[in-house]
C-alpha positions as a Markdown table, in Angstrom:
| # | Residue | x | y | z |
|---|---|---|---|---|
| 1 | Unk | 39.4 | -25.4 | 2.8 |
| 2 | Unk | 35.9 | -24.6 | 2.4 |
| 3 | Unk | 33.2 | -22.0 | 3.4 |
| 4 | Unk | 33.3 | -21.3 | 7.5 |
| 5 | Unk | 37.1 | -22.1 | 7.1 |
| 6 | Unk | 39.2 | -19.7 | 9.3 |
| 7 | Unk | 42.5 | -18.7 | 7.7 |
| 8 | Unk | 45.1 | -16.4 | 8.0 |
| 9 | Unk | 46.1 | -13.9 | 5.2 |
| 10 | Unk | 46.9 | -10.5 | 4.4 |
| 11 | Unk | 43.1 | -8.4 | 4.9 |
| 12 | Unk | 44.0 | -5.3 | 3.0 |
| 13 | Unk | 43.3 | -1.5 | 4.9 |
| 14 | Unk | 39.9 | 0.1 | 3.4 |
| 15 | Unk | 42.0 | 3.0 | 1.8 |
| 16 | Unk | 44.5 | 0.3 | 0.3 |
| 17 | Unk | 47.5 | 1.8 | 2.1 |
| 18 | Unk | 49.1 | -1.6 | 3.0 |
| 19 | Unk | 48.1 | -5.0 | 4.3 |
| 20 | Unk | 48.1 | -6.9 | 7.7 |
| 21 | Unk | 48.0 | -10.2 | 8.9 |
| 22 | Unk | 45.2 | -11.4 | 10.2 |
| 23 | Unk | 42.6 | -14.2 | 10.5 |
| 24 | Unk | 39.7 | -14.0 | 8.3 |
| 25 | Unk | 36.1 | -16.6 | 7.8 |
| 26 | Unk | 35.5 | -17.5 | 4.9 |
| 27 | Unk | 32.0 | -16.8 | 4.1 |
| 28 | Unk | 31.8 | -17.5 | 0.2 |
| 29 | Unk | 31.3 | -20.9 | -2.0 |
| 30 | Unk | 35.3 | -22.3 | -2.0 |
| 31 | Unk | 35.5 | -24.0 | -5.7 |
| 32 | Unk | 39.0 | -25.7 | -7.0 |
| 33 | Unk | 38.0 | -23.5 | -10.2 |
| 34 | Unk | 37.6 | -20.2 | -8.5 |
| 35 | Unk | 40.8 | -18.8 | -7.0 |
| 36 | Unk | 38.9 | -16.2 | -5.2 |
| 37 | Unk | 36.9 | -16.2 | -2.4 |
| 38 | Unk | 34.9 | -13.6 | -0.1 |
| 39 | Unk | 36.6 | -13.8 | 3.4 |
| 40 | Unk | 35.0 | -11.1 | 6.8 |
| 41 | Unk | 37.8 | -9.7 | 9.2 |
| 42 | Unk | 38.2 | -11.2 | 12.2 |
| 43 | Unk | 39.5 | -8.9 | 15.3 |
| 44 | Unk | 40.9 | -9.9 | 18.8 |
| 45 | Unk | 39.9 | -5.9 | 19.5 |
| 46 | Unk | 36.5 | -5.7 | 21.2 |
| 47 | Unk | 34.6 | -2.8 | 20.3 |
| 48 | Unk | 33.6 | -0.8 | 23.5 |
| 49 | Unk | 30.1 | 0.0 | 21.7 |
| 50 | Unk | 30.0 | -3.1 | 19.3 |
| 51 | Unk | 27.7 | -2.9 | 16.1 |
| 52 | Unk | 24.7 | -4.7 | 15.3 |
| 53 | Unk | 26.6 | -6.2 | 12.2 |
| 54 | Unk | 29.6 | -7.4 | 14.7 |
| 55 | Unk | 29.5 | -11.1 | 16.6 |
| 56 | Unk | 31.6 | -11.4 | 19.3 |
| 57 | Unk | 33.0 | -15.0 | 19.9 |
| 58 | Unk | 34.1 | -15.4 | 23.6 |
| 59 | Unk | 36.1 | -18.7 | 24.7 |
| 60 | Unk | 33.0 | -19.7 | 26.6 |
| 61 | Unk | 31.2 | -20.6 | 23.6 |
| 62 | Unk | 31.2 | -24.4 | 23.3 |
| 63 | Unk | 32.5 | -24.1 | 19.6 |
| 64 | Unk | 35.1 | -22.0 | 20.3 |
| 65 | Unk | 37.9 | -24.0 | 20.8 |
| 66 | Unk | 37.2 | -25.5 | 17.3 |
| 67 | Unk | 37.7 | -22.2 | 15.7 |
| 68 | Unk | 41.6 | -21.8 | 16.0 |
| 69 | Unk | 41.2 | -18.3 | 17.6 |
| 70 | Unk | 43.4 | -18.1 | 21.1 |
| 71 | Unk | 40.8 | -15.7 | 22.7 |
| 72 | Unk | 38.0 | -13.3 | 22.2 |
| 73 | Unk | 37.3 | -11.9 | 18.6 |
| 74 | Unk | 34.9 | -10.1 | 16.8 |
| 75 | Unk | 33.8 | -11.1 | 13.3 |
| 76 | Unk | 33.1 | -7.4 | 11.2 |
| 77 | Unk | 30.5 | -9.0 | 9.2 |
| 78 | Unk | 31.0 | -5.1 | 7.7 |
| 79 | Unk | 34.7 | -5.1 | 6.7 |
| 80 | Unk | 34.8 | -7.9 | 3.5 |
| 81 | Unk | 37.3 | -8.4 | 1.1 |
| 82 | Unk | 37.8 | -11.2 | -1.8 |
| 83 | Unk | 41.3 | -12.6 | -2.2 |
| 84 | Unk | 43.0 | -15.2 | -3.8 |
| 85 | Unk | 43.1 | -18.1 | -2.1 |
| 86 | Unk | 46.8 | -18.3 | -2.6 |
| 87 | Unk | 47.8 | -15.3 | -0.5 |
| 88 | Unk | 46.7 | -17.4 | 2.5 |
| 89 | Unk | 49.1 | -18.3 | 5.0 |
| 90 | Unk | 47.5 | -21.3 | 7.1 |
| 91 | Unk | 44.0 | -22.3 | 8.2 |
| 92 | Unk | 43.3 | -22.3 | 12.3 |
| 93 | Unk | 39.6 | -23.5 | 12.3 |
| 94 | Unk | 36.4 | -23.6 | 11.1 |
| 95 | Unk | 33.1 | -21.8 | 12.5 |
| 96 | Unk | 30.3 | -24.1 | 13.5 |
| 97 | Unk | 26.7 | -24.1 | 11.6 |
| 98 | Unk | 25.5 | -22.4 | 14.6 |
| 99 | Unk | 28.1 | -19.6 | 14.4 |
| 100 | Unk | 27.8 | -19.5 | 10.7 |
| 101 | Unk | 23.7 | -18.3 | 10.9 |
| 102 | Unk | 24.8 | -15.7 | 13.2 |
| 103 | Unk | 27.1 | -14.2 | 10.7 |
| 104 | Unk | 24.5 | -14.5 | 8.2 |
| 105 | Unk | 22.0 | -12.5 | 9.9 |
| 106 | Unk | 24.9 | -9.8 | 10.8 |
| 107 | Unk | 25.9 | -9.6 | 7.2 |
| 108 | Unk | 22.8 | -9.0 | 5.5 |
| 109 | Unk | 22.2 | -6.4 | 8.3 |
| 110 | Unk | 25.8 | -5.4 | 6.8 |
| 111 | Unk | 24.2 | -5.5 | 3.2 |
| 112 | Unk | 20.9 | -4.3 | 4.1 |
| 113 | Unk | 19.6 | -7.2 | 2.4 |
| 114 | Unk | 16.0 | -9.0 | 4.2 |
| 115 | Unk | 16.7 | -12.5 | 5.4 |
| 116 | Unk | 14.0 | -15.0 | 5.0 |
């Protein structure tokens, strides 16, 4: 497991209500001494009006088969959690570099961080 892994894991509701199985990229440093790691929602629900922190991954992409996900999803760059790494359930994929700058820019959008 490392950074731009795909896994699935319990992504908790913003209000903390409950939990719900889901796939998740990880999008922070994976370390064997650090059980935690920050992880960004992934969604097979496609936003009719979809925000300019959101990247939509359609099976057309030439990476997508290597990403685990069985058809369109939307990475919310915007909905970010850090979990334990032992709460996940399996791994589907990994995101390619290509994929992976795209998120970046989404997320410090997300942020509102400048990217160089």
């Amino acid at each position: 497991m490392d950074k731009k892994t795909i896994v699935l894991t319990k992504f908790p509701f913003t209000d903390l209500s409950s939990s719900k199985r889901r796939p998740a990229v990880i999008i922070s440093k994976v370390t064997d001494s650090e059980p935690d790691v920050i992880v960004s929602f992934i969604s097979s629900v496609i936003p009719e009006n979809p925000k300019e922190t959101d990247y939509i991954l359609d099976p057309t992409h030439k990476y997508f088969n290597q990403t685990g996900l069985k058809k369109t999803s939307v990475f919310k760059m915007d909905k970010l959690a850090t979990l334990e790494k032992s709460i996940f359930t399996g791994e589907l994929g990994a995101i390619s570099d290509d994929i992976y700058k795209e998120l970046k820019v989404r997320l410090a959008k997300a942020l509102d961080m400048e990217t160089d």
